[in-house]
Structure formats: C-alpha cells, structure tokens
C-alpha positions in Angstrom: 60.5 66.7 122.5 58.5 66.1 125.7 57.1 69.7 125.6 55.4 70.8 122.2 56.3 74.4 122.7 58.9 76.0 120.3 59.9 78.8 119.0 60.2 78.9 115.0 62.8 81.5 113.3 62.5 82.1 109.7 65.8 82.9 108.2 64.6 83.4 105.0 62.9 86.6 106.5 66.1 87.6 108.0 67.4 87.2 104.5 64.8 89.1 103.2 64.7 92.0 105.5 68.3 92.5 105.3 68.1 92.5 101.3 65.6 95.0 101.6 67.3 97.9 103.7 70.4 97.0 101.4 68.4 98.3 98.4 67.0 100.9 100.2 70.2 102.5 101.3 72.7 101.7 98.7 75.2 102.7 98.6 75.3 102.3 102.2 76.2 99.5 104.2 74.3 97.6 106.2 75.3 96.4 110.0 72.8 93.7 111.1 72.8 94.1 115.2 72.6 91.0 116.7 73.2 91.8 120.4 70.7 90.2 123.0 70.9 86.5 121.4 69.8 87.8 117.8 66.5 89.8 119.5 65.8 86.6 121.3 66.3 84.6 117.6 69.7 83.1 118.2 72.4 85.5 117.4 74.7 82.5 115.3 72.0 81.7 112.6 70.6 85.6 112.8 74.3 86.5 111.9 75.0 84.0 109.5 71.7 84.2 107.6 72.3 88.4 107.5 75.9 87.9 106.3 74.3 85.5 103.4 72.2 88.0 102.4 74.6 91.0 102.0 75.1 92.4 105.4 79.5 93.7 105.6 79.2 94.1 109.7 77.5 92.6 112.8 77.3 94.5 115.8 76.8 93.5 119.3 76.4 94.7 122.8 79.2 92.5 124.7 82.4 90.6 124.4 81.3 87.2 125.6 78.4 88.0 122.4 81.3 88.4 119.8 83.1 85.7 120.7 80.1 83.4 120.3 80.1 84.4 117.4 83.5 83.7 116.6 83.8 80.2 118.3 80.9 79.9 115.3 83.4 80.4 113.0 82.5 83.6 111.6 85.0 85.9 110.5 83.1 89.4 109.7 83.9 92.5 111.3 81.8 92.4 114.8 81.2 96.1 116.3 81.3 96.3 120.4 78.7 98.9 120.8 80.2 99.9 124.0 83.5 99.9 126.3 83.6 96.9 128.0 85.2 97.0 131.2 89.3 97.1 131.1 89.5 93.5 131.7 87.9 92.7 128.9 90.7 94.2 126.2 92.3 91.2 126.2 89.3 89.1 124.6 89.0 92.3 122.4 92.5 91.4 120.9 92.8 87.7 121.1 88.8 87.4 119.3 89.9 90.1 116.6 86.8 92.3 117.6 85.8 96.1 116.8 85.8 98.2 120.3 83.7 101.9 120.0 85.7 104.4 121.8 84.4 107.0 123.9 86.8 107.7 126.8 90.8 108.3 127.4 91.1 105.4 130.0 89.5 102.8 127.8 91.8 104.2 124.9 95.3 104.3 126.8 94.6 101.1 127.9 93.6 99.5 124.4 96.7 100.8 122.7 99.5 99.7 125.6 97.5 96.3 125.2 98.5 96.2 121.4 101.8 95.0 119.6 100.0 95.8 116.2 97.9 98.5 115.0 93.8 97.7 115.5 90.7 99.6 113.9 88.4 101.2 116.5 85.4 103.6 116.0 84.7 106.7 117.8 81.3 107.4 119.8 80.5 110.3 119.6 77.2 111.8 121.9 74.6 114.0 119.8 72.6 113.6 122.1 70.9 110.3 123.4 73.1 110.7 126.4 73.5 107.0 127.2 77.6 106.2 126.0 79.7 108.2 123.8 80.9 111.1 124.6 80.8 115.2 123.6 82.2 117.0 120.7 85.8 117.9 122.5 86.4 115.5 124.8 85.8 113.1 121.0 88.3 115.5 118.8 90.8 115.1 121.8 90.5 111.2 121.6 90.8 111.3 117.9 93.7 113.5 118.2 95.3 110.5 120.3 94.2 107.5 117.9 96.1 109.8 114.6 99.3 110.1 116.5 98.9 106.2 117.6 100.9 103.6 115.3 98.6 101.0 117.6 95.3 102.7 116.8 93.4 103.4 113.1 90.1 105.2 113.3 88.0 102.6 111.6 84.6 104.7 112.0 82.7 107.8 113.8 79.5 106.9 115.3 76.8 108.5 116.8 73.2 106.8 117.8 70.0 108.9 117.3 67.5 109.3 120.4 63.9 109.8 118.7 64.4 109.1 115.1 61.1 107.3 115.2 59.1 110.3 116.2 61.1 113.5 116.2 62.9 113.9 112.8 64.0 117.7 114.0 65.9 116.5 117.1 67.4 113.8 114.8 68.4 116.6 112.3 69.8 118.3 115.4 72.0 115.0 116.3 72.5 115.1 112.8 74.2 118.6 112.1 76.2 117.6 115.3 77.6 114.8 113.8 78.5 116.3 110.5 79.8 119.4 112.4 82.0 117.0 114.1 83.2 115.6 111.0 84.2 118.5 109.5 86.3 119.3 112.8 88.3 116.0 112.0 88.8 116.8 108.6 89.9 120.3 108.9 93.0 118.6 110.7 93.7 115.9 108.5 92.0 113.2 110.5 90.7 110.9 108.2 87.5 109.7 110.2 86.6 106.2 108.3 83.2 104.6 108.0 80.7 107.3 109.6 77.7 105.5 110.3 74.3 107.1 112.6 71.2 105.2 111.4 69.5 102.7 113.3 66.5 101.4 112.0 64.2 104.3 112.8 67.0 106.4 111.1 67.3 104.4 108.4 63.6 104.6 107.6 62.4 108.0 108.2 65.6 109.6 107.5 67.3 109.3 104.1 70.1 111.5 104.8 71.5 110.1 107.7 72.5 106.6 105.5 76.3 108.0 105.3 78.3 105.2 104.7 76.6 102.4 106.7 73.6 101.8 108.6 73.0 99.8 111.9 69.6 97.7 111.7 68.6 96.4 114.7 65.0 95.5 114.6 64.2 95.7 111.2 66.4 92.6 110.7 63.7 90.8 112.6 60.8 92.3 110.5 59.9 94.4 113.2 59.3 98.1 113.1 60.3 100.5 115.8 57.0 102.7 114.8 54.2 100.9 113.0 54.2 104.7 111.0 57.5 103.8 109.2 55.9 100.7 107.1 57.8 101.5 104.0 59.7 98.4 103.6 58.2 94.8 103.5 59.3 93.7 106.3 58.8 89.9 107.0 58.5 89.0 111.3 61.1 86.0 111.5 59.4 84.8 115.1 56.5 82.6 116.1 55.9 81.0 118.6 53.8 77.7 118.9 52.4 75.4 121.1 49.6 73.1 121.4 46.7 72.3 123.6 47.2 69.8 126.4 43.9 69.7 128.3 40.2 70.4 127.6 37.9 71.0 130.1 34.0 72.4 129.9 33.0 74.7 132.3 29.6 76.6 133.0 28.8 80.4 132.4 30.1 81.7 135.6 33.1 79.8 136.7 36.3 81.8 137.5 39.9 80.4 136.3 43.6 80.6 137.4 45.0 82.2 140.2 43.1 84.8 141.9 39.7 83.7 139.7 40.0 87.0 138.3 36.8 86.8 136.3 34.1 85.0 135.3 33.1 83.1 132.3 30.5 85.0 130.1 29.0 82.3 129.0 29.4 78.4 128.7 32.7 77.3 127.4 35.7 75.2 126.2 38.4 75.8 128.1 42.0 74.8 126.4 45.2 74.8 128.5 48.2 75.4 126.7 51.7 74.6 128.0 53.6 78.1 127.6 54.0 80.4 131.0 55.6 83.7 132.1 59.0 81.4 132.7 59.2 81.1 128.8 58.5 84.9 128.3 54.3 85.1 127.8 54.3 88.0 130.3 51.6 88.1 133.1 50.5 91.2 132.1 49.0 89.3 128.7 46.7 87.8 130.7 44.4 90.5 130.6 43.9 91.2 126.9 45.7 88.5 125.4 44.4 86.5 122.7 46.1 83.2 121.1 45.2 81.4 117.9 43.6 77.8 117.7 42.4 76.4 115.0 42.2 79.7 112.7 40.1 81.7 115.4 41.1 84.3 118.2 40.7 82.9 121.4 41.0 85.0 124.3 42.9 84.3 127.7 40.9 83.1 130.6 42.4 84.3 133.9 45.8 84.8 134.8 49.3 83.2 133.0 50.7 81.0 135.6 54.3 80.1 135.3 54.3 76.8 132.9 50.0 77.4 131.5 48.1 79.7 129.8 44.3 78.8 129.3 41.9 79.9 126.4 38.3 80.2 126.5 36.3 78.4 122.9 33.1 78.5 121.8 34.2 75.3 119.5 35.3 72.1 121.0 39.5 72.0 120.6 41.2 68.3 120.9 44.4 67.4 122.5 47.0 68.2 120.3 45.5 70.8 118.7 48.2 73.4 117.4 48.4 77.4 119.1 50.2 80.2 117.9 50.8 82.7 120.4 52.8 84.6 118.2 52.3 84.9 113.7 50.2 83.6 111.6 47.9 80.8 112.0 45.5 80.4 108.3 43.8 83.9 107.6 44.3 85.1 111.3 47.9 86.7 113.2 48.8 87.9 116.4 51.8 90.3 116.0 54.7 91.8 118.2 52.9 95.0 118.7 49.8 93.5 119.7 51.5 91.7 122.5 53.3 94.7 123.0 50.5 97.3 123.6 48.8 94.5 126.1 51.9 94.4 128.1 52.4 98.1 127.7 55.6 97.9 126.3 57.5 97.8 122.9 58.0 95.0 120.2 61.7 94.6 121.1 60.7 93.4 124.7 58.4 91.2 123.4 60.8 88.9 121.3 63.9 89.8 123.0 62.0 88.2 126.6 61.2 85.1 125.0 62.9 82.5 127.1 66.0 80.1 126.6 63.9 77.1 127.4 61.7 77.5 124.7 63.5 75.6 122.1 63.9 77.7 118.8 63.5 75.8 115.3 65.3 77.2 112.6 63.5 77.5 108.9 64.8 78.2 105.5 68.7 77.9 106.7 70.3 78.2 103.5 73.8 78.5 103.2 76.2 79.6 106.0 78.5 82.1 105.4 81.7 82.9 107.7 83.0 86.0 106.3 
C-alpha cells in the first residue's frame, strides 16, 4: 500500500454488539441491517460476522445489496426493506430474497412472477410516512396474499419515526400496529414474524421486541441517542492514517485554501494524507481534532480533497501514526464528535466514509453461510 490510510473494522465488536441486543431482547430475534455497504463497514464480513454471533435475518435496502451478499455465499434469510422497482422481481426470485410489501401493483406482479409459493412481509405505515402503507389499504393486501397459493405472509412490519426521543408517539405507532394485528387475526390471517424495533426501539422501548428486532446502528456500536447507553456497545470503525510532511511555521501564518485563520502561536504543522474524497467532510475543518501520538491535535485550515493538516506543539516525524476516528492510547475521537462538527448524525459519519479508503478487517473468526 502506497497510501497509509485505511480504514480498520473490528468484527469482534460486531460480534459483540450483536450478542448483546440478543440477550437483551430474548426471546426476540435479532435482524442485523446491513444496507449501505454494512454502514460504510463492508456489508459481506458485517453479515457474516453478525450471522456468527447469533443474528437469524439480514436486512437490506436494495436487490443489487442482497445479491452481494449471496454471490458471498450466504444463505440467511435477507429482508428487502422496500419495493424495488417491477423489474427487479425477477432477481427477487432467482437470488431467493425476502420483498416487504406495501402496494397491490408490486403484489400482483410478485405472485404472476411465481411458479412456487414465496414468503413476503407486509409494511405497514404507523406513521413515519416514508414506505408502507395505511391500516386498510394493508388488511386488503393481506386479504390477497391468504387467498394466494404463490404468496405466505412471512412477517408484518412497521418502522418507528422518533423512538429515540418521543416514546409516546412510538407508543402511538405502537397501538397502531397491534391494532392492526388483531384486525388480521380476527379473520384468520395468520400474520407471521411481527417485528417494529429498530435500534432506538429496541433500546428505549422493551415492549416493542415482538418477535424480532431490526438493529441497524447498534450493530456498529453506535447509538442513535447518546441517552440510550444501556448496552456496551463496542464502535467496530477507525480510521487511520499517518503523517506525511512536517513543516514549522511562525505564530501568524494562515494554512489551506482560503488561509482561513491564523496560527496562535508558533507550531508544528503535520499533513496527513486523508481528504473530503475519502469521506473527512469539509465542514470538520472547523472544529476537527485528530489524534497523534496520544494528544488532540486540532485542524489547521480547511480539508482539501486528498490533505488534512494538524497544528502540534511537539515535533511529529514522518510516519508518525493518526487516528481520525477511535482510540489512540488514553485519548478517542468518536462518531458523535465528528458528527456534531459536521452538524449531522453518527450514521453519516461512517456510512460517508469513502470506497477508496481501503478497510482492514480484525478479529475475522469464523464465517458462517446460513
């Protein structure tokens, strides 16, 4: 490697955090979502190291993201979170994957593409208002998949809005779903797995568990709402480079583009080899720290597209290792830190870490495919 800057993802953490939320929701289920390439983690190892660690479902976002995980060889039930488009059934059947169902089209178009009977789960809207769909228009397609002998209702699903910070609405979306439920079974519909949790749910909201829960974030070590600490959680990202110039400048001189501001005082200036094309946003150049050699150095200037540069008091050396991202001997820099300097929220912070930063994978362990 030409470039010493990496990403390192520690699967035993994955393993970990996935072992925890098992033993907190038992006897629920747990789902590990690994939609958006794991978080930014790489979905294939994220999903094998959860699977090896007790997790019965994956879930994901898109069709080309379950079959990557299938050309991996895994063999676990993967959840579409959402209809694809109709042209995407056929990869549905032909990669054995789970659709969510939320509208007739998509479901008359599922079951005339099937020769054999296939498990799908119903979305049901409580009120996040993003896919799914209301409480009639959801009996009606239920209705449909019962008389089917080409569709099973595998599961009823709902997603909860604010479970982080407003545990009445989630008790609203909650009594929603259950109401809804009922409905089914007051006809004989048999609804399958019922699962509402995501990781805020799962965590401030015992009651929601039902039969499975979805964790996105948490599966990372990551919390949606530093308030919901419960669980040891372990952060599986850091990111790492290392110092490839050092230059001494006076109290005064002005750095990067635009020479935003001046040095306070003499200094040792370190440039590091990681940009805003590998995902260290621009808008970290204003309160952005790094660590080098145990201590919190701050950004001087502006992140340029390949550089950042750190200010020191002590004298760095080429070569010198920098975590952007973890821990680095008594000190860290976390997710939320980065977060609340780019105004934004952890998941951005790993899911925008670029593909050209190689990732490093530790603690592999065994590798599941079912």
């Amino acid at each position: 490697m030409t470039r010493p800057t990496w990403i390192e993802v520690d699967l035993g953490a994955v393993r970990s955090n996935v072992s925890a939320f098992l033993a907190d929701v038992a006897p629920a289920e747990v789902c590990a979502v690994v939609k958006a390439d794991g978080y930014g983690h790489g979905d294939v190892p994220v999903a094998q190291a959860a699977l090896d660690a007790g997790a019965a479902v994956l879930a994901v976002a898109l069709v080309e993201e379950g079959i990557r995980l299938r050309e991996a060889g895994i063999e676990a039930p993967i959840l579409l979170l959402s209809e694809p488009p109709l042209a995407g059934i056929e990869r549905i059947n032909r990669w054995a994957l789970t659709p969510s169902i939320y509208s007739a089209t998509f479901l008359r178009a599922l079951e005339e593409s099937r020769q054999t009977p296939i498990a799908a789960h119903l979305k049901l809207d409580t009120g996040m208002h993003r896919v799914g769909t209301d409480s009639i228009e959801a009996l009606d397609l239920a209705r449909q998949i019962d008389r089917s002998d080409r569709l099973v209702l595998g599961g009823v699903w709902t997603h909860f809005a604010s479970a982080e910070s407003d545990i009445e609405f989630t008790k609203t979306q909650m009594t929603a779903f259950t109401d809804f439920v009922a409905s089914l079974e007051a006809e004989g519909i048999h609804p399958g797995i019922l699962h509402a949790s995501n990781t805020a749910g799962a965590l401030a909201y015992a009651g929601a568990h039902l039969d499975m829960v979805r964790i996105g974030i948490g599966t990372y070590g990551l919390l949606p709402d530093p308030k919901l600490d419960r669980l040891a959680l372990t952060p599986a990202m850091k990111v790492v480079s290392a110092v490839s110039k050092v230059t001494r400048l006076p109290r005064g001189e002005r750095l990067s583009y635009g020479r935003v501001r001046p040095l306070g005082a003499d200094a040792w200036i370190a440039t590091v080899p990681i940009g805003y094309a590998d995902g260290y946003r621009r808008q970290l150049g204003d309160d952005g720290v790094a660590l080098l050699n145990g201590t919190r150095c701050e950004l001087g200037g502006t992140v340029t597209m390949d550089h950042i540069m750190l200010v020191c008091s002590d004298e760095p050396a080429v070569g010198d290792e920098v975590v952007l991202l973890g821990v680095q001997g008594d000190e860290q820099v976390t997710a939320d830190e980065w977060a609340t300097w780019m105004g934004s929220i952890n998941y951005e912070v790993v899911i925008g870490m670029s593909a050209r930063v190689p990732r490093r994978y530790l603690n592999a362990g065994a590798r599941p495919t079912g």
